[in-house]
C-alpha positions in Angstrom: 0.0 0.0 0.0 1.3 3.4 -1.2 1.8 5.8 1.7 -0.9 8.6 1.8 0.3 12.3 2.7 -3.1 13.8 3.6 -4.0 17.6 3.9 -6.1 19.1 6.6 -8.3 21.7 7.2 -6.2 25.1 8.2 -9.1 26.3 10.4 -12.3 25.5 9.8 -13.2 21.4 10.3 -15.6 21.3 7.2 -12.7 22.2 4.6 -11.6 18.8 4.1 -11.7 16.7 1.0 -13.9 13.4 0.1 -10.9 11.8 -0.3 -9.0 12.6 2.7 -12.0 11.3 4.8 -11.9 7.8 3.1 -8.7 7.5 3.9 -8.3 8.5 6.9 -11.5 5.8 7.7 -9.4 3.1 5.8 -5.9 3.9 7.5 -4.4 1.1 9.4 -2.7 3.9 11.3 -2.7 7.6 11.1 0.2 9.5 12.3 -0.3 12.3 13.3 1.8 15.5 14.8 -0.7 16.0 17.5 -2.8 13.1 18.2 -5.5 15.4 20.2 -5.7 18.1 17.4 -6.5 15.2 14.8 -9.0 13.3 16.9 -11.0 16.7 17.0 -11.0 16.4 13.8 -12.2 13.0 13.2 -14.2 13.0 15.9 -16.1 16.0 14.0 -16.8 13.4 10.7 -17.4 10.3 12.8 -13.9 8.7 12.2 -12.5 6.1 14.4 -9.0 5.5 13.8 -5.8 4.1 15.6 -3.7 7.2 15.9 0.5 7.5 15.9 2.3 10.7 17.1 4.3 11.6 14.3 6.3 15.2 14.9 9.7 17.2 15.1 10.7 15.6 17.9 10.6 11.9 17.4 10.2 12.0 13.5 13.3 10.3 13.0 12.8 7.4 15.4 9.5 6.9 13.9 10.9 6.8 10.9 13.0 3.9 11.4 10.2 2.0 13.1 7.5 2.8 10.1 9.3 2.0 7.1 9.5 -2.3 7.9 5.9 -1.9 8.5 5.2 0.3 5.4 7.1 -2.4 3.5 5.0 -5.3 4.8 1.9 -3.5 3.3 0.6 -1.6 5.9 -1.7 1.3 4.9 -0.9 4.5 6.5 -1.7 8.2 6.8 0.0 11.1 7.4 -1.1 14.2 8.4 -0.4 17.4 10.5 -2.5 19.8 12.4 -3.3 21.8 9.2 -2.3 21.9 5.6 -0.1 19.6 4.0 2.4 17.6 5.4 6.5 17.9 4.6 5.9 21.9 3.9 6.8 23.2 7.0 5.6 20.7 9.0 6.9 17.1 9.8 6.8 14.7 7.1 9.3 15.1 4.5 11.9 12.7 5.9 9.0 9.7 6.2 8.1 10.3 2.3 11.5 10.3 1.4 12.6 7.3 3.4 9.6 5.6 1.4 10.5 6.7 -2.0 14.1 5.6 -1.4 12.6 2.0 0.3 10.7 1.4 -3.0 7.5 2.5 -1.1 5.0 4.0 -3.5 3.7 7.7 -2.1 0.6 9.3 -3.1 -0.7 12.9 -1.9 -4.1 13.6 -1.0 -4.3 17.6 -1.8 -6.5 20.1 0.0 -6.4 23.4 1.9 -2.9 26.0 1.8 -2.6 28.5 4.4 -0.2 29.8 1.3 -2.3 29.9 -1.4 -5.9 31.4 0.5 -3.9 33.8 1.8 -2.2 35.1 -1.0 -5.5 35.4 -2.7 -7.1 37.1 -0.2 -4.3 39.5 -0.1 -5.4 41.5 -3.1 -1.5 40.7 -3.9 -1.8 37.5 -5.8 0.2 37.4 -9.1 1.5 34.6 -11.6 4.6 33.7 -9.8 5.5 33.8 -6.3 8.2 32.7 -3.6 7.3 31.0 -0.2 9.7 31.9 2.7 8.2 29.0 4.8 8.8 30.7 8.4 10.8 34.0 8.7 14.1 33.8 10.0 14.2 35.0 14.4 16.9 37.3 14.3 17.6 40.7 13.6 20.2 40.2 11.2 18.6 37.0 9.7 15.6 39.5 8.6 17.5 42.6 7.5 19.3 39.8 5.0 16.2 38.5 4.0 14.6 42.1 3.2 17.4 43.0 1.3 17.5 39.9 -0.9 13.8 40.4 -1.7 14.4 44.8 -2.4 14.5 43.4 -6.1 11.9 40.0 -6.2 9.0 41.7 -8.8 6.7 39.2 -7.6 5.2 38.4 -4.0 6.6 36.7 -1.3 4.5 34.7 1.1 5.2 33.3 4.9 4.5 31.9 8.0 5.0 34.4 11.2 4.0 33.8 15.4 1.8 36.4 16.5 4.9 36.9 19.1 7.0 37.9 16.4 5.0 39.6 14.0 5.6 42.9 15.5 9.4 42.9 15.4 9.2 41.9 12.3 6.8 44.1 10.6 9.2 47.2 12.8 12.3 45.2 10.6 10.1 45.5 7.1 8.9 49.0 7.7 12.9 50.2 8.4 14.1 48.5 5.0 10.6 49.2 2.3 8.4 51.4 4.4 6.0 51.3 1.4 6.4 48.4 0.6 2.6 46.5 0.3 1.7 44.1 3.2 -1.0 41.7 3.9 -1.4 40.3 7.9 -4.0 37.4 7.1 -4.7 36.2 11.1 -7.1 32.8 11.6 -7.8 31.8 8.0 -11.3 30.6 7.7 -12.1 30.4 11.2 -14.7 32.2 13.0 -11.8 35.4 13.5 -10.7 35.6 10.4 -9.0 38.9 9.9 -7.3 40.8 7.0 -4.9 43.3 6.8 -4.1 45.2 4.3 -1.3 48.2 4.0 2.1 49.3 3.5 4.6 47.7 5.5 4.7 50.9 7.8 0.8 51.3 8.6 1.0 47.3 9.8 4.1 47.7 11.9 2.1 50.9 13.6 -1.2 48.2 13.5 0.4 45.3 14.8 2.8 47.2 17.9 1.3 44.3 20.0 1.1 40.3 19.3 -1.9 39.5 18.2 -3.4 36.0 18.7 -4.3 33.2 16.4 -2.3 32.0 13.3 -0.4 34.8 11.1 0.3 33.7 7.3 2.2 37.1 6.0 2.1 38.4 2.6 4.8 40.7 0.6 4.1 42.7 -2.0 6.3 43.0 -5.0 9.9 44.8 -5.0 10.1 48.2 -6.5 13.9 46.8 -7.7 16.8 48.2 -8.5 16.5 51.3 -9.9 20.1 51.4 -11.2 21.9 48.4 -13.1 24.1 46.0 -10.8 27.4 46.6 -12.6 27.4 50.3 -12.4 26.0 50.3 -8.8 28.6 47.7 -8.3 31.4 50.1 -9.4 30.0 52.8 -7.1 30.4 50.7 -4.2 34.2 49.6 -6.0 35.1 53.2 -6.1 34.0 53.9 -2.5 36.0 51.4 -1.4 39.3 52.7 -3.0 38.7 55.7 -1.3 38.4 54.1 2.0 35.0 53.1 2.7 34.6 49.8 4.3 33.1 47.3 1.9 30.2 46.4 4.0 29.5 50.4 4.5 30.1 50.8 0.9 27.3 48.4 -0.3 25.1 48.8 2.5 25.2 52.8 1.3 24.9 52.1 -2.6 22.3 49.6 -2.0 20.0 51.7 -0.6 20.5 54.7 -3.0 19.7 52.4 -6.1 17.6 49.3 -4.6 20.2 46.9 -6.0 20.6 43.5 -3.2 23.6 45.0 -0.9 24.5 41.6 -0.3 25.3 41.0 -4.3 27.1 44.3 -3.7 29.4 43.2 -1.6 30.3 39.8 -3.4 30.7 41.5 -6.4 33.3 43.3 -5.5 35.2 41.4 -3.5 
């Protein structure tokens, strides 16, 4: 039997698919990364199943003991508390243990966190980058604003409510006007919306919130100046003394051109 990654509902109980219900019914064992947030679940669609913790913690142990029993045919689920597992969530080192076993894998699709929220952002477009969740540190997100100044398209990401002030206060330092969607509790009974530049939210959002933040980033205004002559501005300051780092960090924000390309460039 092929393993079955399953997708859950990211709020409300009723978004689950046909499919995802069968199997879960059919399941020799569903593993789970909390075994009380699923049996809500099932418990809501009259499921009885054997459950198996399956999270961060002891996913590779489980591992080990779930592949011999996935290669003697045993039919089992995987699924997290909400959205798809393996994207940010435990699972991606069971399906590729399986795939490398010889163990067929099949997905089960349904509800993204990702994809309703960049929809309801107003900021949807034909491409767009996941960040998966934002880096904790200060430094960590100035790097990762400055690598997006010149991304055309949006960007879309996970966020606590703890951290979403600091770093909406980090966004609103590097692209104050930069467009910004806060989409808290996705279809649950709270849902809430956000909409504004990245300065307005950091002035919204001075206090954590509760409930589950997916963030969305509007498109970079990019460089406004081309990398090899902005490159050469940096190159130039540097011959006349500048630190490197102060060089690029100056040059990139004068023409929107990634400070860290900057400074390799020139090295």
């Amino acid at each position: 039997m092929p393993l079955a990654v399953c997708a859950t509902p990211i709020g409300n109980l009723d978004d689950v698919t046909l499919r995802v219900l069968d199997e879960l019914r059919a399941a020799d064992v569903v593993l789970c990364e909390d075994t009380r947030h699923t049996r809500v679940l099932l418990d809501r669609h009259g499921i009885r199943a054997r459950l198996l913790s399956y999270h961060e913690h002891n996913e590779g142990k489980r591992t080990a003991e779930l592949l011999p029993r996935l290669l003697a045919g045993e039919r089992m689920a995987l699924v997290t508390d909400a959205g798809l597992p393996a994207i940010s969530d435990p699972g991606a080192r069971l399906v590729d243990a399986a795939l490398d076993a010889g163990v067929p894998v099949t997905v089960l699709p349904g509800p993204s966190a990702v994809d309703a929220a960049l929809v309801v952002s107003g900021i949807a477009s034909e491409r767009f980058q996941f960040l998966g969740f934002l880096p904790r540190g200060k430094a960590g997100l100035a790097a990762l604003w400055d690598e997006l100044r010149a991304w055309p398209f949006a960007a879309v990401a996970f966020e606590s409510p703890q951290r979403l002030p600091a770093t909406l206060r980090s966004l609103a330092a590097a692209a104050p006007d930069r467009s910004v969607a806060v989409c808290r509790e996705l279809t649950k009974v709270h849902e809430e919306v956000v909409r504004g530049t990245a300065a307005e939210l950091a002035r919204r959002f001075a206090e954590p919130p509760r409930g589950e933040i997916t963030l969305v980033i509007g498109p970079g205004s990019g460089p406004s100046a081309d990398l090899e002559g902005a490159a050469s501005a940096v190159a130039e300051l540097v011959a006349a003394g500048v630190a490197r780092r102060r060089a690029a960090e100056v040059v990139a924000r004068l023409t929107g051109a990634s400070r860290n390309e900057l400074y390799r460039r020139t090295l």
